[in-house]
DRENZAKE-83668 format. One line per field, with one value per residue (C-alpha): residue number from 1; x, z, y; residue in one letter. Coordinates in Angstrom, 3 decimals. Each point is the difference from the previous one (the first is absolute). Layout:
% DRENZAKE-83668
k: c(NUM ...)
px: c(X ...)
pz: c(Z ...)
py: c(Y ...)
r: c(A ...)
% end
This chain:
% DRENZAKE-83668
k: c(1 2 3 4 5 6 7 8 9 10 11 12 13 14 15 16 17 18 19 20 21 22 23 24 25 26 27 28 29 30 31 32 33 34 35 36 37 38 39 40 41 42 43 44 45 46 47 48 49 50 51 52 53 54 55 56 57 58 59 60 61 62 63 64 65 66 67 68 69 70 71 72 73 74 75 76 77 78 79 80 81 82 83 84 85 86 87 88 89 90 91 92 93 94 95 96 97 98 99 100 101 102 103 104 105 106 107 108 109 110 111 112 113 114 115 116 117 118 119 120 121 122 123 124 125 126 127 128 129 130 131 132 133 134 135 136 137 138 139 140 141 142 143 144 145 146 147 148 149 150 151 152 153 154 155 156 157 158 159 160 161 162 163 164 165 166 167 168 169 170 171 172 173 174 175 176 177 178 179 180 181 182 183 184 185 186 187 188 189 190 191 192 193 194 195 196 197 198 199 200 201 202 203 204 205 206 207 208 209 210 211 212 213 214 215 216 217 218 219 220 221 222 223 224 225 226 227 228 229 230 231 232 233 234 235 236 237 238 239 240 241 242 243 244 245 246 247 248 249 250 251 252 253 254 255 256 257 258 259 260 261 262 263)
px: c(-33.101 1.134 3.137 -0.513 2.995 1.075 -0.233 4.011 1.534 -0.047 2.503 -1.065 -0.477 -3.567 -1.874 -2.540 -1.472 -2.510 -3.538 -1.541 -3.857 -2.300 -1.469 -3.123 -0.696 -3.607 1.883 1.374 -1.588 2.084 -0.531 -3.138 -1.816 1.340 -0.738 -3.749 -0.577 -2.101 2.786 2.453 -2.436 -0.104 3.672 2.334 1.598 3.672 0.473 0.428 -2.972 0.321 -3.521 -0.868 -1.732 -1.779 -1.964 -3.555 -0.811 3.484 0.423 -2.948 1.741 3.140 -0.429 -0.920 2.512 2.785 -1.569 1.577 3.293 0.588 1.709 -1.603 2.124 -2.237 0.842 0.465 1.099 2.728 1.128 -3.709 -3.336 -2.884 -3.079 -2.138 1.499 -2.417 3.367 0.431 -0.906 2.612 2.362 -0.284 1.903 3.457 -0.935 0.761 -2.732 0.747 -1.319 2.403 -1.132 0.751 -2.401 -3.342 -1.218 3.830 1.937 4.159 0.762 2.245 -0.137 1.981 0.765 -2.993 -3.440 0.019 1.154 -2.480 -2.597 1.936 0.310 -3.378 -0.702 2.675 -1.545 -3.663 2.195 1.493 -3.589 -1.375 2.676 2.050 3.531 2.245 -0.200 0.743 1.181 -0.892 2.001 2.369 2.806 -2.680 2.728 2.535 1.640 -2.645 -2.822 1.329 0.382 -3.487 -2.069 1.692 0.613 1.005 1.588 4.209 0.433 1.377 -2.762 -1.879 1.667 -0.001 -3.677 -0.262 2.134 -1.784 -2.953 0.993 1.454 -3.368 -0.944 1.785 -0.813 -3.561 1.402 -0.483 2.674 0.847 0.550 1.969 -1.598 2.203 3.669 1.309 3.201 -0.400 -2.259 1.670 -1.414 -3.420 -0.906 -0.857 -0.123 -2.447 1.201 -2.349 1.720 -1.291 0.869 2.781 0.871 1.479 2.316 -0.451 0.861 3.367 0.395 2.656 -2.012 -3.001 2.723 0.849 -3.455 -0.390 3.889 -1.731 -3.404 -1.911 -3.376 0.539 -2.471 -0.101 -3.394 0.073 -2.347 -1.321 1.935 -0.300 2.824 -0.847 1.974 2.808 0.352 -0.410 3.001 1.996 0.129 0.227 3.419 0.986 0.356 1.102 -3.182 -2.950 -1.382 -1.951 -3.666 -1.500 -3.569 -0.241 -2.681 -0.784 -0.829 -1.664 -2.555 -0.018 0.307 2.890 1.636 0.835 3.197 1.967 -3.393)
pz: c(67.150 -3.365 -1.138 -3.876 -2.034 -2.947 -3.532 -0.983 -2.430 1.394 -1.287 -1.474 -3.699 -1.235 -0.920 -2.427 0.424 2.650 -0.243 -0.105 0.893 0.349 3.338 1.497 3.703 1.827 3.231 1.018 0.253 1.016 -0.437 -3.524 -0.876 -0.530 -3.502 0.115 -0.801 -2.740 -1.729 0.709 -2.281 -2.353 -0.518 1.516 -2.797 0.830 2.742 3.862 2.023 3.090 2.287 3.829 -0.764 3.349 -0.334 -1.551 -3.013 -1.674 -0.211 -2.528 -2.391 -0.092 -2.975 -2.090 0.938 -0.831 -3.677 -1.417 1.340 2.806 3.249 2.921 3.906 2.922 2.984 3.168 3.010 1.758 2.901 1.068 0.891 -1.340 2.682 -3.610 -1.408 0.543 1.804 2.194 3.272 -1.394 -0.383 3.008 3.136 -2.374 -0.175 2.184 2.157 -1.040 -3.073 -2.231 -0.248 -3.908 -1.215 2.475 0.680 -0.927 2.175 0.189 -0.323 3.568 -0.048 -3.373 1.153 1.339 -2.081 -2.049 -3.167 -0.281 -0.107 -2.288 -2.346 0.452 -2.147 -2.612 -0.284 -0.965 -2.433 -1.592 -0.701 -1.270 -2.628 1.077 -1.442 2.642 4.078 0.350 3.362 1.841 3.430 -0.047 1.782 2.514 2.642 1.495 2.940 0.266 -0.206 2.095 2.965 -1.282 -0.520 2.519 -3.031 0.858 -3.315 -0.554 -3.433 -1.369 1.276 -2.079 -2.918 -0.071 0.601 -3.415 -1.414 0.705 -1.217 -3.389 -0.199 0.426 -2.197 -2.783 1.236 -1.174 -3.813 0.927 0.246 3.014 -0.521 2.510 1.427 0.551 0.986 -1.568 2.649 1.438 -2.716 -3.330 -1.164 -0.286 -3.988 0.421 1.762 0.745 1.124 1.097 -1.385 1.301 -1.584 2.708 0.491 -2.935 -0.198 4.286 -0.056 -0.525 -3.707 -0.236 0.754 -2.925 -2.382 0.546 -0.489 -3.668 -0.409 0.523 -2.132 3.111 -0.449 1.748 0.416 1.466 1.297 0.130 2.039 -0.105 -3.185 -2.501 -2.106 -0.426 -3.372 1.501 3.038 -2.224 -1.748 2.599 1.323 -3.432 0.039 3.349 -0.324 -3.367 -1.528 -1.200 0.963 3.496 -0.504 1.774 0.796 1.570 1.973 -2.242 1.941 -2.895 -0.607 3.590 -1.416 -0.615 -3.744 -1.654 -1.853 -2.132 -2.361)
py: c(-17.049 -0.260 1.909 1.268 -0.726 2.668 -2.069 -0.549 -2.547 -3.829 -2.639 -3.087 -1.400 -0.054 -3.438 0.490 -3.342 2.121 -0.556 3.127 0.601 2.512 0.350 0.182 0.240 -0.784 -0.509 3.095 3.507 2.726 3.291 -0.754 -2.933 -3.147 -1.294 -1.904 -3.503 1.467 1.771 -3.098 -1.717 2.386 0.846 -1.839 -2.607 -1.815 1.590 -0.201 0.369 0.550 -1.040 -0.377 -3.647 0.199 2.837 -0.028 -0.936 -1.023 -3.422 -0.293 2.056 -1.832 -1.478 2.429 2.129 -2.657 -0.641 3.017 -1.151 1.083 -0.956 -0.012 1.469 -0.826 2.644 -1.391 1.282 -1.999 2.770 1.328 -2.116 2.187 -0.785 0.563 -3.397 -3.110 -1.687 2.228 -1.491 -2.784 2.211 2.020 -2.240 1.317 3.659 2.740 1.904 3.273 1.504 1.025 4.216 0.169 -2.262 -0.662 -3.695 -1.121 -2.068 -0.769 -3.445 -0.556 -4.032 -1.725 -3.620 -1.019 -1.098 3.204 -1.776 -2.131 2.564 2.118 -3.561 -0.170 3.231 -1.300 -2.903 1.538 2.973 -3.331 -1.761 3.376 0.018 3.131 0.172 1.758 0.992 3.336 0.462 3.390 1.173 -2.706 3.107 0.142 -1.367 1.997 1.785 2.876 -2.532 -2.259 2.577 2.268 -3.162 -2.576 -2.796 -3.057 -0.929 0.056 2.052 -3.505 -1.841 2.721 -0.758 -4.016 0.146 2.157 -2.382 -3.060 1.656 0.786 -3.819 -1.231 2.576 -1.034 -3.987 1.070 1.058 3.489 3.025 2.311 3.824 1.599 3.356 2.996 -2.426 -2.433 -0.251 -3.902 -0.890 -0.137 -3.284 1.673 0.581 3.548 3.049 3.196 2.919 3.169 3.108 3.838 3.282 0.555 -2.971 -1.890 -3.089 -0.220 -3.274 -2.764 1.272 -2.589 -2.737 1.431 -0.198 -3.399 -0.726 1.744 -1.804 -3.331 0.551 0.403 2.204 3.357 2.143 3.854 1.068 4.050 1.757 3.697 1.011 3.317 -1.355 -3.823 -0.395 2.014 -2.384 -2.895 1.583 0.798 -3.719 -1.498 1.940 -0.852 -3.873 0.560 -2.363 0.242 -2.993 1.636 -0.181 2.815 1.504 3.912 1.404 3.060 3.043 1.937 -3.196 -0.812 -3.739 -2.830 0.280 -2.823 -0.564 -2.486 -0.787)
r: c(X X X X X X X X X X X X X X X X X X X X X X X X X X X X X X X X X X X X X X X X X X X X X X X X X X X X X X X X X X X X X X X X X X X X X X X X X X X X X X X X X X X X X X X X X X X X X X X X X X X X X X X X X X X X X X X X X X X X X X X X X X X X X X X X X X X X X X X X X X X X X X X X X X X X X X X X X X X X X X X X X X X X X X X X X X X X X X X X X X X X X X X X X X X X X X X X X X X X X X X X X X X X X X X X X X X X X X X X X X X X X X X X X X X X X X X X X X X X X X X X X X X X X X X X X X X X X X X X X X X X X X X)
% end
């Protein structure tokens, strides 16, 4: 469970150096649509586009979606198998056997030093030859004492975190960039960061280690679910680390749809 921390003042000098991007997200769907391939197309320029590569019909539109400048994260899932991936039997022998409850036909990774990197490499290898930009990296705090014991995970919390690691090294092998999902502790050489931000539930995470991202020009990006006040959030966190180099996209509650900023 995540503990909401009350917006307050952080320390740190701000680097304006930042790229900042406006955001667009076909991977995740929380509470309203995800933004549609269709309207990527049609408005997304220079900006971050977040897309789950593997699902159907995607990869064809690639291309067109980079022409207007814009960058291209690939989700992937490095703590779950999904039995709806193509690689799933692959991936299976390293998974648990009980279904994680939250998310049905999801399965905790339990086995990290075994053959599951190469099947993991195996999907950066095809997000590198379809010309995607970054790995975004979903559920990498998947791993820790109340999964261990609730799941029975075979995996040390270090072992955990060098298989991430090695991960986003042959990421980066491959000319692409890794975004961190949700931590950034044990993974500061990755070249961005994507937090999930709720209404109650603001700045959850090591703020310390966000700011030394924006410090060292590293994209940061706040995804903000369920929200009334999208431009006050956006506010609110633009004060807190003192920058305003945070790009940041808000699940709108009035338009029951993601809006877009820094255009």
């Amino acid at each position: 469970m995540y503990i909401p921390v009350l917006l307050g003042s952080v320390a740190g000098s701000t680097n304006t150096s930042n790229e900042i991007l406006p955001v667009y997200n076909q991977a995740y769907q929380e509470n309203f649509k995800a933004d549609t391939i269709t309207e990527i197309l049609t408005s997304a320029k220079n900006a971050y586009v977040l897309i789950d590569p593997f699902s159907s019909n995607i990869v064809s539109n690639i291309v067109n979606i980079k022409a207007k400048g814009n960058q291209i994260g690939g989700y992937i899932s490095v703590g779950t198998g999904e039995d709806w991936r193509d690689d799933f039997d692959a991936l299976e022998p390293y998974l648990t056997e009980i279904e994680w409850s939250e998310w049905q036909g999801e399965f905790y990774v339990s086995q990290t030093t075994t053959g599951i990197l190469s099947v993991m490499n195996a999907r950066i290898d095809k997000m590198a030859s379809w010309g995607i930009d970054w790995v975004e990296y979903d559920n990498m705090d998947w791993l820790d004492t109340q999964s261990k014991l609730t799941f029975g995970l075979e995996a040390t919390e270090v072992e955990a975190r060098t298989y991430i690691n090695a991960l986003c090294s042959y990421t980066q092998q491959k000319g692409m960039k890794c975004m961190a999902k949700n931590t950034v502790e044990g993974f500061e050489h990755f070249d961005g960061v994507l937090y999930e931000s709720y209404h109650n539930e603001k700045n959850w995470w090591d703020t310390k280690g966000t700011q030394n991202f924006i410090n060292s020009g590293k994209l940061v990006i706040i995804n903000h679910y369920n929200e009334i006040d999208c431009d006050g959030v956006y506010a609110e966190y633009k004060s807190f680390y003192k920058s305003k180099n945070i790009s940041f996209i808000c699940e709108d509650r009035a338009t029951q749809k993601y809006r877009h900023y820094n255009q």
